[in-house]
N, C-alpha and C positions, 0 to 999 in steps of 0.2 A: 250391584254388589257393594258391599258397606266395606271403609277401606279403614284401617287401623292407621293413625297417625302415633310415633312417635317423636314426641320436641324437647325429653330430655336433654338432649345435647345442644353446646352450641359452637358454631362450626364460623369460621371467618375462612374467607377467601381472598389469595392476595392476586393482582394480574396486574405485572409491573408495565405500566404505562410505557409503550411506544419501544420494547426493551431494547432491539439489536441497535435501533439508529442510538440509546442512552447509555449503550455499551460505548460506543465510537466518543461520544459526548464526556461519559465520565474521566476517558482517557483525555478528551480535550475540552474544555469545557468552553468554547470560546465557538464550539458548531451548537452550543443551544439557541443562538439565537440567527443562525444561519436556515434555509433554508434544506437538510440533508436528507437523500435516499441511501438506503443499501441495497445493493446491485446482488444477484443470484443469477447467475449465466444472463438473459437479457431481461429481466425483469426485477423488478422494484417489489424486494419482500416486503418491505417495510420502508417505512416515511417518520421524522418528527413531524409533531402538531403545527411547526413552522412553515414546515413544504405542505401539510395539507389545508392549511387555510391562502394557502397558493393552489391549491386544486392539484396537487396529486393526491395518489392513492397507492393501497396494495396493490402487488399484483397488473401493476402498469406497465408496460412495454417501455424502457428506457426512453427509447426514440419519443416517443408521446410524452415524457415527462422530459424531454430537454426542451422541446417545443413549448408546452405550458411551462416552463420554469426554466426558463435559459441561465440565472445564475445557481440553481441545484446542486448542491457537491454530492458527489457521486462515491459512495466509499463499496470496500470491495467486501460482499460477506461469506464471498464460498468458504474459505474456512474456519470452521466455527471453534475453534477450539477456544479462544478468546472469549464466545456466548457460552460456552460450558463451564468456564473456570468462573464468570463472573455468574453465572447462575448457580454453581458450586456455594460462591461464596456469601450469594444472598440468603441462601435454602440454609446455609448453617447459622448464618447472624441469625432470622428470626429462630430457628432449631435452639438457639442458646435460652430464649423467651419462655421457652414451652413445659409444661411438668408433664414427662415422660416423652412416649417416641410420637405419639401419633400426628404428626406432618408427610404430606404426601404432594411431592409434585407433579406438577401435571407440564410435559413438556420443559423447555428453558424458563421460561416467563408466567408462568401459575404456580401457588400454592395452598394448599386447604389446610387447615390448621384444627383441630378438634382442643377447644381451651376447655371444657366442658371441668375440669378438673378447677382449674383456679378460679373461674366465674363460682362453683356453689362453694368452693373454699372462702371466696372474699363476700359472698352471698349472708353466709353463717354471721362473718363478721360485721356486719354491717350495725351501725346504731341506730334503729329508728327513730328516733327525737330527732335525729339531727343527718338527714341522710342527703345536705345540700353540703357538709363539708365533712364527706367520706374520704378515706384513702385504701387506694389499692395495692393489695402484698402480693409482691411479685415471687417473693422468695420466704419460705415458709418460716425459715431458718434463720432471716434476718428481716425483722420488723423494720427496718430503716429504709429496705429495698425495694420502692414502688412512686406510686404517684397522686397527688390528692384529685378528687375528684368530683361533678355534682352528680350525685345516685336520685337524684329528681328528674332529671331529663337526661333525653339521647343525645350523645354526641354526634356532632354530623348530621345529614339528612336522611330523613327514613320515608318508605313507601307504604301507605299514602304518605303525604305531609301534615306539617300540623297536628299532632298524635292529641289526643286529651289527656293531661296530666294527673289529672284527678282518675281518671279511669288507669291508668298506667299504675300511680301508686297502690294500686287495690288488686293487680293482677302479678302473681307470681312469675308467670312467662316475662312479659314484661320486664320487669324488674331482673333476669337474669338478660336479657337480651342489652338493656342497659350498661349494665357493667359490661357485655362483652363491646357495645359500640364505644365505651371509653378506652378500651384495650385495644382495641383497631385503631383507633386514634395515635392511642402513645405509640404502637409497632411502627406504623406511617410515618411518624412523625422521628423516631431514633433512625428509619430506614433511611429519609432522606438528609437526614442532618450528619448521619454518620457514614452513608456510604455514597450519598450523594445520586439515590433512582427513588423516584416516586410510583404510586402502585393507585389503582383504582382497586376497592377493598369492597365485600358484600359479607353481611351479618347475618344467619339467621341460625335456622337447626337442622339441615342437611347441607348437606354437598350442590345438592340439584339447586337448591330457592338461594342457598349460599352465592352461586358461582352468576344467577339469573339478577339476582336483586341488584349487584355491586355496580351490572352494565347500564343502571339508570340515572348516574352523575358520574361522567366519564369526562377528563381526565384526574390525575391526583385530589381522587376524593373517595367519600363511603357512602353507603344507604344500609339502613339497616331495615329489615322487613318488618313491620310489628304487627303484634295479636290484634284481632281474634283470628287464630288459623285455622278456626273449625266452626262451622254453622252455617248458615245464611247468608251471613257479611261477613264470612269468610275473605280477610286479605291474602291467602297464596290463591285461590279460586279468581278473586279481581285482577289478583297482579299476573297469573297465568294468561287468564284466558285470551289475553293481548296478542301475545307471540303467536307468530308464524308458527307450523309443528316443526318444521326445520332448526329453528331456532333453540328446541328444546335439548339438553345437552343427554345423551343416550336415545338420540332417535335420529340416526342416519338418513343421507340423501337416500337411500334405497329405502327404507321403511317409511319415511316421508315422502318421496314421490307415490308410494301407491296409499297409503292417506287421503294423497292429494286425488288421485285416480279415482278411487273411491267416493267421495264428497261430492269431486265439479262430475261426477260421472262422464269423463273423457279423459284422455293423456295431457296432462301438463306440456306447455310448447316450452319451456322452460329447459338448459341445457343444465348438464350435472353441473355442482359448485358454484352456479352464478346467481345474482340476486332475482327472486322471483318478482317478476311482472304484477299487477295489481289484478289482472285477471286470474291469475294462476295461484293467488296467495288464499292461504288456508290456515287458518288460526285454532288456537286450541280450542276455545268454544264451538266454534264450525265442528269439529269431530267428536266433542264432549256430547253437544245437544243433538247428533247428529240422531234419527229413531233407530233404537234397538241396540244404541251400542251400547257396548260394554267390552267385559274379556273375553266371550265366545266368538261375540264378532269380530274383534280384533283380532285374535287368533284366526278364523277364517281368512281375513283379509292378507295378514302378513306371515301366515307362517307358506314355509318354501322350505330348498334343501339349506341345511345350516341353520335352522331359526331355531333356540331354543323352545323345549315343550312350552314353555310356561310363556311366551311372547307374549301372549295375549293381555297376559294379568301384569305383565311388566309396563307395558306400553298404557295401558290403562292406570297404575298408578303414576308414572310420570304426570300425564295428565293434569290428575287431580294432586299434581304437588307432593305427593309421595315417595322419600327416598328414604332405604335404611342404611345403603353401601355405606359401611365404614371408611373414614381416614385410616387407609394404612398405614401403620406405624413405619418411622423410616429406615432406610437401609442403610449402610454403611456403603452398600458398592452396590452397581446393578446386578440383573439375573444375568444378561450379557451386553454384549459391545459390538452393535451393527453397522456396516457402512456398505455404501451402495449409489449406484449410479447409472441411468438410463441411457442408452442408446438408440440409434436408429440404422446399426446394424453398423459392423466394423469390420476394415477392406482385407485386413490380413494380419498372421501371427505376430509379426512386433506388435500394430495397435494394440492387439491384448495384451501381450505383454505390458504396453507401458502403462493402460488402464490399469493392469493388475498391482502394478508399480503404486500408482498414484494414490489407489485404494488400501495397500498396505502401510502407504505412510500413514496417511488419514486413523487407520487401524491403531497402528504402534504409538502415532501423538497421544490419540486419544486412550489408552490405556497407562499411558503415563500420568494422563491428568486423571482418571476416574479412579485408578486401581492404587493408586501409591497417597501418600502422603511424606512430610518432611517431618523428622525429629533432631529435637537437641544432643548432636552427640554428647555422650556422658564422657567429657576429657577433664581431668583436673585443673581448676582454675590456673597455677602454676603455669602449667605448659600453654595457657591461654592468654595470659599476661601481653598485651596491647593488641592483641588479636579479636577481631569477630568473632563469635563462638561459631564452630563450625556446623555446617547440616549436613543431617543422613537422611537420604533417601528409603523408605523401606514400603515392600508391597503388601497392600491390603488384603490382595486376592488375587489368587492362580489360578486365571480359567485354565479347564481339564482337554479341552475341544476347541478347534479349527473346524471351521466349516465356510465355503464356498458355495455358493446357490447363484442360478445361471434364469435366465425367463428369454423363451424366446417372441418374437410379434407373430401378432393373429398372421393371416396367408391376407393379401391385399382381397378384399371385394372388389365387383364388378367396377365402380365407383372409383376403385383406385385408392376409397378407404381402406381403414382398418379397425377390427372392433378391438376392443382391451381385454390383453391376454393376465390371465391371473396363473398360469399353471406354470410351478416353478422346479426343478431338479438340482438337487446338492447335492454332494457327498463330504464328508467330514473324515476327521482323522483326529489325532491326540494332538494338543499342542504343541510346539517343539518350545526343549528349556530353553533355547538361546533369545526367544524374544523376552525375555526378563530380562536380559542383561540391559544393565545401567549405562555401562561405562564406553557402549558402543553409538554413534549417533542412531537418531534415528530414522535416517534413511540409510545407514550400513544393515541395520536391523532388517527393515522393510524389502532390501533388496535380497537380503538371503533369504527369508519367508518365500520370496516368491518363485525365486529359485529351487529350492529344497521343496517346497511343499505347494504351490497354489498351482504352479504350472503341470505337475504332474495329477492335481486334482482336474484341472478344466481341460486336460488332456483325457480323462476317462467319461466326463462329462459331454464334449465335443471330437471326435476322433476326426470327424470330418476338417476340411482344407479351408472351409467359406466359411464364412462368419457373417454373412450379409442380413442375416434374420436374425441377431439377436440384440434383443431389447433391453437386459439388463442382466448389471454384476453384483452380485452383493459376499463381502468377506465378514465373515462373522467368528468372534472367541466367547460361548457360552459353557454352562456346567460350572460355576464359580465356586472354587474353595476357599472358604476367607482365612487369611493367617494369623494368628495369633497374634493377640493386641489386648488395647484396655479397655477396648469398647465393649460394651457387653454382648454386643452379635457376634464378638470376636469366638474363635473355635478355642482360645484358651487364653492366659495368657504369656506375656511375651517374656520367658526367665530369661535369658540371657541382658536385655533391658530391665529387669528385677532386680538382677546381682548387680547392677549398674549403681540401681539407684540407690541400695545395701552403700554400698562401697563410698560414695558421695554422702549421704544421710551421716555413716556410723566413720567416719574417716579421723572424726578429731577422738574416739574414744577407743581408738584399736590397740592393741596390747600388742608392740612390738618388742623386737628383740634388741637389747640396748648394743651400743660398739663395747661398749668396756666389759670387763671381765666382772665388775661390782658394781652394783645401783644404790646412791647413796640417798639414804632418806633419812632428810633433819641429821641428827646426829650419828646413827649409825648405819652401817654396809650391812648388805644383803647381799649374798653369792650370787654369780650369774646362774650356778646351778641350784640354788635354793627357788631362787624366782620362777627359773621358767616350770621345776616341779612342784611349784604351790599348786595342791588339789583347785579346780574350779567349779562353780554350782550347775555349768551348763557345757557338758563334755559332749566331746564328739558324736556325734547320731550316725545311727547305720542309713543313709541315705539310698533308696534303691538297691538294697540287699549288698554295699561295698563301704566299709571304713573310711569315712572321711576326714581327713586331717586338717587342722588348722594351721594356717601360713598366712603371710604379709597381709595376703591379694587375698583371701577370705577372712571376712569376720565374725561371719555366721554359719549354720551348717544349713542348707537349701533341705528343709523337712516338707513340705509342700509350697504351695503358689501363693497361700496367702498371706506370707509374712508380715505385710501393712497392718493386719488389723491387730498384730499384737503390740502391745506396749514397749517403747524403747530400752524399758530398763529388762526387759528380759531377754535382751540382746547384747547386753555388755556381760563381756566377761570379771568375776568376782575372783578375789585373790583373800585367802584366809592370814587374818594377822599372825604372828606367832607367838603375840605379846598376852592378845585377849581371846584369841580364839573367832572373834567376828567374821564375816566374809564383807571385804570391804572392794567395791569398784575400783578398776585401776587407774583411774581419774582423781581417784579419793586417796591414794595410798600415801602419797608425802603428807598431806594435811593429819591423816592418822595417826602417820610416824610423829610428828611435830608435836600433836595431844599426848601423845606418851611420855614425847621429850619434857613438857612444862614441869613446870611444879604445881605442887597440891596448893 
């Protein structure tokens, strides 16, 4: 079956080197050259490059790594709220880089990036006479906002190495792949200079070869794939056929182990999630060249209950290097906010309780970081005078749902094992408004949730006295309605922060009401009651079918949302002379009066 390649696009993949121990590091910078693990109940999620050219590893049993590494600093990572905020805050510096939405992260520590827009933008641009001293426009809108660059070669390393330059400048692909390895560059390079975490980065035109190529100069570096990616000397077919099938990103331990079933023609000894043995390893060419296969056979092989119809043609274009899945454009806030935690069975009702406790903070932290953001209260300079400007907290999104989900463990085998239970039971209910509130901590929050709503959910869930079989809790707020804001995923936007920023913008040109009885301009008086009845060019509007009146505190009439895009001066109000007839701004009215007063 003949497979259609598209390489319009070009996609960069970022995957911040070593991130939760450079999370601890950015905070200190004095453990980079320390030795650090971060600790997840007893195990070692992660290691800097420090401790692992000491021989630790992921996924280490503490004890094992204090042995190999007796001076190890040990930092604690159960709670991630810290890896969230700072992955937060990496996902929007490069989001600031990008033209349009489509950034997509994958986890805390990955990003895919679709530049596909400003590579054939700065592509157009380019001089050929002179394409060793090109510059790259970052911003369409201002030619000064980029970086020079040589559009003769790749920046960085690419797969193979050593590319032929003369064939490079003759190949369009190429040439776009170029500009996008100088933009990986600069991003890398602002990434670590400005926020201080460096990223192992992959160049090419999907997601798949994207996320594959970047892991072959690992750490704080790039590789960019280059052409030809179709023929004979096909480089995604060389640079595939390497990998283990496991290694291949959308081809799971269970669709790879029976691959592998299929191939050695017997079961893998190999355990789920652990490195495959050299006996049990199966590479993508082993399955590509394998006789007869294709999508029919693959389809034979791995479809079961759950496998989509199409398995067969999926799993077969990964294969042969074919991905179309788009970079999802990004989100402002998630679809929801899960949190959950394993057991191995718990003695009686307070333990749930305080689980349910532990799991509700973890909840409420994390909806404060994902769901809100901070704004500049809009207060008049005046009243701010030696003061910090204050912050307002305000929420993104109000998930509509609570829900609660419970798993219990398989029933012990003869063996005293047990296999893995996947079947899980929730029940849900409406949010309650009080976990919005701001101004309560959030473990006052957390413990009323629990009380009010999660104990009476794992009450209908569990009626029973033992709790000795169960395996896991998970509390969850999904159904997000996002609030009105500036973003454009926003549901509208925000008037009340509108009239705000009316009021701040038009403050020095508002036509107030004077203390005196007469306003003297230049040479003569104008009544208190001639002023304020001067006709005006921009009277009152019926606002939402009611009269609205001009005062202090409005200086506009709110006729819809998008007041920004008009022009300032159709926002001040005009006051008619009585001399000439003119309608003159009230900013302008003494200097009027003054032209009248002169002589000829």
């Amino acid at each position: 079956m003949s497979l259609r390649r598209d390489d319009s696009r070009v996609i960069i993949h970022f995957d911040y080197d070593c991130f939760y121990a450079s999370v601890f590091e950015a905070e200190n910078p004095a453990l980079k050259s320390l030795p650090l693990a971060v600790q997840q109940k007893q195990i070692v999620v992660t290691c800097n490059y420090e401790a692992r050219r000491r021989g630790l590893r992921k996924l280490q049993l503490i004890k094992e790594a204090k042995k190999i590494c007796p001076d190890v600093v040990i930092v604690l990572g159960e709670d991630l709220t810290k890896f969230r905020d700072a992955s937060k805050g990496l996902y929007a510096f490069l989001r600031s880089f990008l033209w349009g939405a489509r950034i997509e992260k994958l986890g805390f520590d990955e990003v895919f990036l679709d530049v596909t827009e400003m590579i054939d933008y700065n592509v157009d641009l380019l001089n050929q006479h002179d394409l060793a001293h090109s510059f790259f426009h970052l911003d369409k809108l201002d030619p000064t906002r980029g970086f020079e660059f040589d559009a003769t070669r790749f920046c960085g390393p690419t797969y193979p190495a050593s590319p032929d330059d003369a064939a490079v400048l003759s190949d369009a692909l190429s040439m776009r792949l170029i500009l996008g390895s100088h933009l990986a560059n600069h991003l890398r390079t602002r990434l670590e200079e400005e926020r201080g975490y460096t990223a192992t980065v992959g160049v090419s035109t999907s997601k798949l070869l994207a996320k594959l190529v970047g892991n072959v100069n690992k750490p704080n570096n790039q590789t960019t794939l280059i052409p030809p990616y179709v023929g004979d000397g096909s480089n995604v077919t060389r640079f595939l056929d390497s990998h283990e099938v496991g290694k291949v990103p959308g081809i799971g331990f269970k669709l790879a182990h029976k691959l592998r079933t299929h191939i050695l023609g017997r079961e893998p000894s190999s355990e789920p999630y652990t490195a495959q043995p050299h006996e049990d390893r199966v590479t993508v060419r082993d399955v590509r060249l394998s006789p007869g296969m294709g999508p029919a056979l693959l389809h034979k092989i791995l479809d079961g209950p759950g496998a989509p119809k199409d398995i067969g043609v999926r799993v077969w274009a990964l294969l042969n290097g074919v991905d179309s899945s788009e970079v999802q454009e990004a989100r402002t806030v998630p679809t929801q906010i899960s949190i959950e935690d394993s057991y191995r069975g718990l003695d009686h009702f307070d333990a749930v309780k305080k689980e349910l406790r532990s799991l509700a903070v973890s909840l409420i932290r994390r909806m404060r970081v994902d769901l809100t953001e901070e704004d500049p209260e809009d207060v008049p300079a005046t009243e701010m005078e030696g003061l910090q400007r204050a912050r307002k907290v305000r929420w993104l999104a109000h998930p509509r749902t609570l829900r609660l989900s419970t798993r219990r463990r398989a029933p012990s085998n003869p063996d005293g094992s047990r296999d893995h239970s996947f079947n899980r039971v929730s029940r849900s209910g409406p949010a309650p408004s009080f976990i919005f509130n701001l101004e309560d901590s959030v473990e006052a929050v957390a413990n009323r949730l629990v009380d009010e709503s999660l104990l009476s959910m794992f009450r209908k869930l569990h009626p029973e006295k033992s709790f000795r079989d169960l395996g896991l809790i998970n509390v969850a707020v999904t159904n997000m309605v996002e609030s009105a804001g500036e973003q454009k995923q926003s549901s509208g936007r925000d008037i009340s922060k509108m009239l705000r920023q009316q009021e701040s913008v038009l403050k020095d040109w508002r036509a107030s009401e004077p203390s005196s009885s007469s306003v003297q301009l230049g040479g003569s008086q104008l009544s208190q009651e001639a002023t304020t009845n001067m006709p005006s060019s921009a009277p009152p509007r019926d606002t939402l079918g009611q009269q609205q009146e001009m005062n202090d505190s409005s200086v506009v009439d709110v006729e819809d949302a998008t007041w920004e895009d008009s022009e300032d001066e159709e926002l001040i109000s005009n006051y008619r002379c009585d001399k000439c007839g003119v309608f003159i701004p009230h900013f302008a009215l003494s200097a009027h009066a003054q032209y009248h007063e002169a002589p000829d």
